[in-house]
N, C-alpha and C positions, 0 to 999 in steps of 0.2 A: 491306323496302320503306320503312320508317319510319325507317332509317337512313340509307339513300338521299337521303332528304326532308331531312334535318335538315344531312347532309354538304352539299347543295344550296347552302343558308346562310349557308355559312362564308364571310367575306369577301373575295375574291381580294387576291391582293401591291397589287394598283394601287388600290384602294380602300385599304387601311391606308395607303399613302405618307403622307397629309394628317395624319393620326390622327396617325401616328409624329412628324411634325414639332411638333404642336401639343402632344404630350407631350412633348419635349423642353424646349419655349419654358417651358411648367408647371415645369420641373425645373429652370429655370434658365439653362437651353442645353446641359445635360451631367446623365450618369445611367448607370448599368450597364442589360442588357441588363433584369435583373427590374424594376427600378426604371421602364425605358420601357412594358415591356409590362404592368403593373400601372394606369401613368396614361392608356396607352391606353385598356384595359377601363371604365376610369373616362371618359377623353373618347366613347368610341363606343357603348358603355351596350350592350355584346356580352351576348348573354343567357346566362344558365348553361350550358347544354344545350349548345351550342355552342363554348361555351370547354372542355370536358370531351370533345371528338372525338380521340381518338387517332389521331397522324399515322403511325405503326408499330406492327406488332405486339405489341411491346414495349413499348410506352407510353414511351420516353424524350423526346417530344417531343407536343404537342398539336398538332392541324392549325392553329389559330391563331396559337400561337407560331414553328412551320415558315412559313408565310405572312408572318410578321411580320420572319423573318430575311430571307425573300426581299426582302420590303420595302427595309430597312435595306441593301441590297447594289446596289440600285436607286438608292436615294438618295444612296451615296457615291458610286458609278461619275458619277451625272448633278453629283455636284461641292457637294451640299446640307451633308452632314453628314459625319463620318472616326469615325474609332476608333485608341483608342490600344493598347498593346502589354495593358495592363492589364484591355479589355477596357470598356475608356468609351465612349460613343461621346455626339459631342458635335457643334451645330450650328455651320455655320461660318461663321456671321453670325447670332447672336442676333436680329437687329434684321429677319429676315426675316417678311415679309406673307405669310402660307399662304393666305391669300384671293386673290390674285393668280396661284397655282399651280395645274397643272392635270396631274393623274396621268398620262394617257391620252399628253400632251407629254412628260413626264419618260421614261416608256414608251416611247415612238417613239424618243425620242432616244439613247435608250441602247442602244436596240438599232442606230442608227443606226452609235453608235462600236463597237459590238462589232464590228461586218463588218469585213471586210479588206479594202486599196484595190479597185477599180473594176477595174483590171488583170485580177484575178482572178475565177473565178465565183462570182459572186453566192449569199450564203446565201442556205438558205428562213429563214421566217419561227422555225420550229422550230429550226433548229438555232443561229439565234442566242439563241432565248427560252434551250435548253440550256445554251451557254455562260456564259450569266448564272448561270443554276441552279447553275451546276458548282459555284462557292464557296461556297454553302449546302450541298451535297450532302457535298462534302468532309466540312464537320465532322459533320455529323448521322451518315454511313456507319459513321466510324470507331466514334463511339459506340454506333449499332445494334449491331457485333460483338462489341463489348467486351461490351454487358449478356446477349447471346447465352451468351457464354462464364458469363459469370458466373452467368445462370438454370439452368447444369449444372454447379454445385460445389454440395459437401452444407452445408444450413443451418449447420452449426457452424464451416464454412470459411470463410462468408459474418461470422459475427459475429466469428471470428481477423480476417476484412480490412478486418472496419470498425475492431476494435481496431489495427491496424495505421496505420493512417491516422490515427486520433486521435493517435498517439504520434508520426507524423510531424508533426502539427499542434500541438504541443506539450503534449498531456495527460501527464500523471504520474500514474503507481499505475492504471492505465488494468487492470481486470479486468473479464472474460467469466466471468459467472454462470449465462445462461441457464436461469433456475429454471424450472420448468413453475407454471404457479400464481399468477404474480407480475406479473399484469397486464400484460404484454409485456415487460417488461424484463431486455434480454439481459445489460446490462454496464455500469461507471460509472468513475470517472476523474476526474480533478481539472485540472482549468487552472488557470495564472498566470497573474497581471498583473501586465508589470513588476517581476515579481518578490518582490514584497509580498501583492496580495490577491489570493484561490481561491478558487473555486469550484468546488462538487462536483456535477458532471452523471453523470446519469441515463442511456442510451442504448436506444435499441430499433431493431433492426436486420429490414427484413423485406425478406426475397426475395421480389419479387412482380412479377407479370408485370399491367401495369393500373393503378388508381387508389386512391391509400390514402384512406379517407374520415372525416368527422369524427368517427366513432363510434371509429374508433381512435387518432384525438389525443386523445378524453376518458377514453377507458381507461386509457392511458399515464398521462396526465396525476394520474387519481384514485390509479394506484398509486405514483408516484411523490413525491405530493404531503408535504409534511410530511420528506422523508426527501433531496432534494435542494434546490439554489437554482437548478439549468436541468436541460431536457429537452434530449435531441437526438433525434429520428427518422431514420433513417435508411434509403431504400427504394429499391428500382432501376427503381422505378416512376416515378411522379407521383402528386401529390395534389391533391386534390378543393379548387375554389374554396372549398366550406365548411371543408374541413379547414384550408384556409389562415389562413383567418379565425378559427376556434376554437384554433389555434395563437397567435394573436397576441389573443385573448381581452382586453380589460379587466377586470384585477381578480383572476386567473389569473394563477397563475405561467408563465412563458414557454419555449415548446417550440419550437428551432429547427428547420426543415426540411430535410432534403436528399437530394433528387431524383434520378433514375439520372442527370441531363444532369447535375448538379453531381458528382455522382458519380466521373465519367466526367472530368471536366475534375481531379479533385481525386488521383484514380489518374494520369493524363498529367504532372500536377504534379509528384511524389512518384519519377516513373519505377518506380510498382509494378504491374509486367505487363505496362506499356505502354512503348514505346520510341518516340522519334521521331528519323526521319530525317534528315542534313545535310539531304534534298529535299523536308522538312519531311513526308513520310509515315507518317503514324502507325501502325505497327507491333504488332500483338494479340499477346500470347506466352499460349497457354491453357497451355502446362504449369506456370507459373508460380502459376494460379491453384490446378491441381489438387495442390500439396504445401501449400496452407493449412495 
């Protein structure tokens, strides 16, 4: 019942519309998708508990990051804001008044161009609000099966494909330790830059179905300390606003994050497991997974 209450809460797509613009304007006019939803949190002063609602079983998404895509899909259709192939997404007139705008309008209106001419029978209400959904659904679906597949390969397959992935992302001397005993720490590896300066990262790789929280960024972190110059966490989860925060710690050596939804985007990248379609349908190969 206490979840019930708290899902209650969550902001709907037409109440984030304003937020999402007003974080863009902070950002400049342009910002990647963590970058808006980060200055949102910061303009809408969303409470913890709230930002921490898993929007699937799986935790690859929060209910207010899912909300906040819908948003964003709302606002391009109605002609405000676009996105580039890179994944920007950026306003299309800086110079816009959000005090002047009105969710509720943007709303009506969008659903207005969704329907199809007058000729035709008339949608309901539902099955236009759907069609909008659709391009949100798209990408969230593919990724739900993806980390489906991957929460049933054995943990040591799990730390091969995160090794896998570092090597496509250009680490070097990339080895899986998996000591028991060693503070979480599966494996490490070394990046270039440019060719000249490396750095020797750390890695911790957790299969986990839920929220990683900051008592396991400071674990990582304490064993790690001294023995690397970067953290990487790696989870198919999500993580805790506070984890996020203790990740980027002042004064603390620096633990990057990444999340099953980056995850997922970062396997699509690489075409490891995942295929995509001429009809751009992203394609799950689980046998792929299971010869880690």
């Amino acid at each position: 019942m206490r979840r019930k209450k708290v899902d209650d809460k969550v902001p709907t797509h037409d109440e984030m519309m304003i937020p999402t613009l007003e974080a863009l304007k902070l950002l400049g006019g342009s910002g990647s998708i963590d970058e808006i939803n980060e200055k949102v949190y910061e303009v809408a002063g969303y409470d913890e508990e709230i930002m921490e609602i898993p929007h699937d079983e799986n935790g690859v998404q929060t209910k207010v990051e899912y909300r906040l895509a819908w948003a964003r899909t709302y606002l391009k259709k109605y002609g405000l804001i676009d996105n580039s192939s890179r994944g920007v997404w950026a306003l299309v007139d800086n110079e816009i008044d959000t005090s002047k705008l009105d969710s509720a309008h943007i709303l009506k209106t969008v659903r207005e161009l969704t329907r199809k001419p007058k000729v035709e029978k008339k949608k309901s209400k539902k099955q236009v609000e759907s069609e909008v959904e659709e391009e949100v659904e798209d990408q969230i679906d593919w990724k739900e099966d993806l980390i489906s597949v991957i929460l049933k390969i054995e943990p040591s397959a799990f730390e091969r494909l995160c090794q896998r992935i570092l090597r496509e992302s250009g680490f070097v001397q990339v080895e899986v330790t998996g000591k028991s005993g060693d503070g979480g720490i599966d494996g490490k590896g070394i990046v270039r830059i440019n060719g000249f300066l490396s750095f020797h990262v750390f890695f911790q790789s957790k299969r986990y179905k839920g929220a990683v929280g900051s008592g396991d960024v400071r674990d990582f972190r304490g064993a790690m300390q001294g023995r690397a110059d970067k953290g990487l966490f790696i989870t198919t989860g999500n993580f805790t606003r506070e984890a996020i925060k203790e990740a980027s710690r002042d004064g603390a050596p620096p633990i990057d994050l990444i999340d099953g939804e980056m995850l997922c985007d970062k396997l699509k990248e690489f075409n490891l497991g995942v295929k995509t379609e001429l009809i751009e349908e992203v394609a799950i190969i689980p046998e792929w997974f299971s010869k880690i």
